[in-house]
C-alpha positions, 0 to 999 in steps of 0.5 A, spaced: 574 490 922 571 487 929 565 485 930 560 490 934 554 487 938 548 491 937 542 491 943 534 492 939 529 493 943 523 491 940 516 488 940 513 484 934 507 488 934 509 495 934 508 499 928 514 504 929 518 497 931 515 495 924 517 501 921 523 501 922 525 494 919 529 496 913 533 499 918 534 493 922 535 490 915 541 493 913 544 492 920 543 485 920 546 486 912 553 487 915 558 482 917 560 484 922 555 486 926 552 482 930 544 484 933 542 481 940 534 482 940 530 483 948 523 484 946 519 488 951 512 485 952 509 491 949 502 487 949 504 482 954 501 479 961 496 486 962 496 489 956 494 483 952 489 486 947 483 483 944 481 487 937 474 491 937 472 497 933 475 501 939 482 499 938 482 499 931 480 506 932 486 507 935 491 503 932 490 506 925 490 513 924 499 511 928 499 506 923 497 511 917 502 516 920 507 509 921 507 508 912 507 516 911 514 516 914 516 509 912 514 506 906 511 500 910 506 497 908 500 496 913 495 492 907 488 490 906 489 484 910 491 487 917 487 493 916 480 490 914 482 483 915 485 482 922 483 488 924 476 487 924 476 480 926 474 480 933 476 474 935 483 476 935 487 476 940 494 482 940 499 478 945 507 480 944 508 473 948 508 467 944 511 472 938 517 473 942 518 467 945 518 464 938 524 469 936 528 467 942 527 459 940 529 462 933 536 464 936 537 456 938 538 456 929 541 463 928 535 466 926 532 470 930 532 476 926 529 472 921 523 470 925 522 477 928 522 479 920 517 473 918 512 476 924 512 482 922 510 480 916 504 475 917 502 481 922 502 488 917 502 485 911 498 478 911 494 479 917 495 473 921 495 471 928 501 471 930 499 469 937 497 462 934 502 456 935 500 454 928 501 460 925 508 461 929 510 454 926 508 456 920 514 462 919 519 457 922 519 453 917 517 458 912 524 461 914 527 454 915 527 451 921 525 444 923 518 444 925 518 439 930 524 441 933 521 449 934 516 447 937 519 442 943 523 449 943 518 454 943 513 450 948 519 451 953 521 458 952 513 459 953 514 455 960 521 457 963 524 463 959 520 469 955 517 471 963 523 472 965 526 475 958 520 480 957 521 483 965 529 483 963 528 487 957 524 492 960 529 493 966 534 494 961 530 499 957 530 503 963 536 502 965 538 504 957 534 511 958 530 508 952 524 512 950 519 506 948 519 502 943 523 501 938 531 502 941 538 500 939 544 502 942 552 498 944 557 497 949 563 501 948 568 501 953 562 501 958 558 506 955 552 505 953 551 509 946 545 510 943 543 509 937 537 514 934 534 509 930 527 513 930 530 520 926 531 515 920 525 512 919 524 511 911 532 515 910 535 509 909 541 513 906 541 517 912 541 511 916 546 508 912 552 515 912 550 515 920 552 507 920 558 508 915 561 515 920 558 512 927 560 504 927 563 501 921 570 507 920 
C-alpha cells in the first residue's frame, strides 16, 4: 500500500482539536500514513489570552459540550486548577513551536499529544519552557538537545509557520480548527474529521473505504 500524507491543521489549545485526538491517534497508528502538522496560532500574537473569570466562563460551557461528544477528558486540574489561576497565560506560540522542534526526533505528533495532555488533563502551562522540556523528555527526546532546538524555532521559524498554516487553512476552504485534508493528483481532499467526533468505528470504516482500499 503507498504511503499517504495527511495535512492537520490543528492548535494545541483547541477543545475541538483536543476532541478529536483518538481520531488523530488512529492515523498516526497506521504504517502508511504519514501525518504533516501546521499549527495555526489560534491563541497567538493578538490573540494571546490571559485566564480570568470571563474567560473561564466562556471556555467551559464548549468545553462541557467537547467531553459530551468525545469522551475527553477535561479534568479537575484544568477546570478549577488552571482555569482559575490568573496568573496563566493561554499562547499557542511556544507549544507549536515545541511540536515543530519535535519533528527534528520524528515526534511531533507525539508532542502535539503530550501538550494536549498537560493542558486538559494535568492542568499545566504549556506556555512555559520548562513545562515544554518537561514533555520532551517525557516522550523521549534529549532535553538539552530540544531546548537548543526549541529556542531556535521560538526565533526564526514558528512566526513564519503560524502565518503559513492559516493561509494554507484559507486556501484549503477550512472551517477553523480542527482540519485534515490530502493531495490527490492536485486536488485537495478533505477529510470531515469533525462529523466523527467520539465515532471511532465510524471513523475507522470511513478511513477503510476512503484511504487505506
Amino acid at each position: 500500500m503507498k504511503m499517504k500524507t495527511l495535512e492537520y491543521i490543528f492548535d494545541p489549545l483547541c477543545g475541538w482539536c483536543y476532541g478529536a485526538a483518538p481520531l488523530i491517534a488512529m492515523l498516526e497508528a497506521h504504517a502508511n500514513v504519514s501525518l504533516k502538522l501546521h499549527g495555526g496560532g489560534m491563541m497567538s500574537g493578538s490573540n494571546t489570552k490571559a485566564v480570568t473569570s470571563q474567560l473561564r466562563d466562556f471556555v467551559q460551557p464548549h468545553d462541557a459540550r467537547i467531553a459530551e461528544l468525545t469522551g475527553q477528558l477535561f479534568s479537575d486540574e484544568y477546570n478549577n486548577g488552571l482555569l482559575k489561576d490568573e496568573t496563566a497565560i493561554l499562547d499557542s506560540t511556544p507549544p507549536i513551536a515545541a511540536i515543530i522542534a519535535a519533528e527534528q526526533w520524528d515526534k511531533a505528533p507525539a508532542m502535539l499529544h503530550a501538550i494536549q495532555q498537560a493542558h486538559y488533563v494535568k492542568g499545566l502551562k504549556v506556555a512555559d519552557v520548562e513545562v515544554l522540556k518537561a514533555l520532551a523528555g517525557d516522550i523521549e527526546i534529549p532535553v538539552d538537545e530540544f531546548e537548543r532546538v526549541f529556542i531556535d524555532v521560538m526565533k526564526n521559524q514558528v512566526d513564519a509557520h503560524i502565518q503559513q498554516s492559516r493561509e494554507l487553512l484559507s486556501k484549503v476552504g477550512g472551517n477553523g480548527f480542527p482540519t485534515l485534508f490530502e493531495v490527490r493528483e492536485s486536488q485537495i481532499i478533505s477529510h470531515p474529521i469533525s462529523n466523527y467526533y467520539g465515532k471511532p468505528e465510524a471513523w475507522q470504516a470511513y478511513l477503510d473505504s476512503q484511504l487505506f482500499t
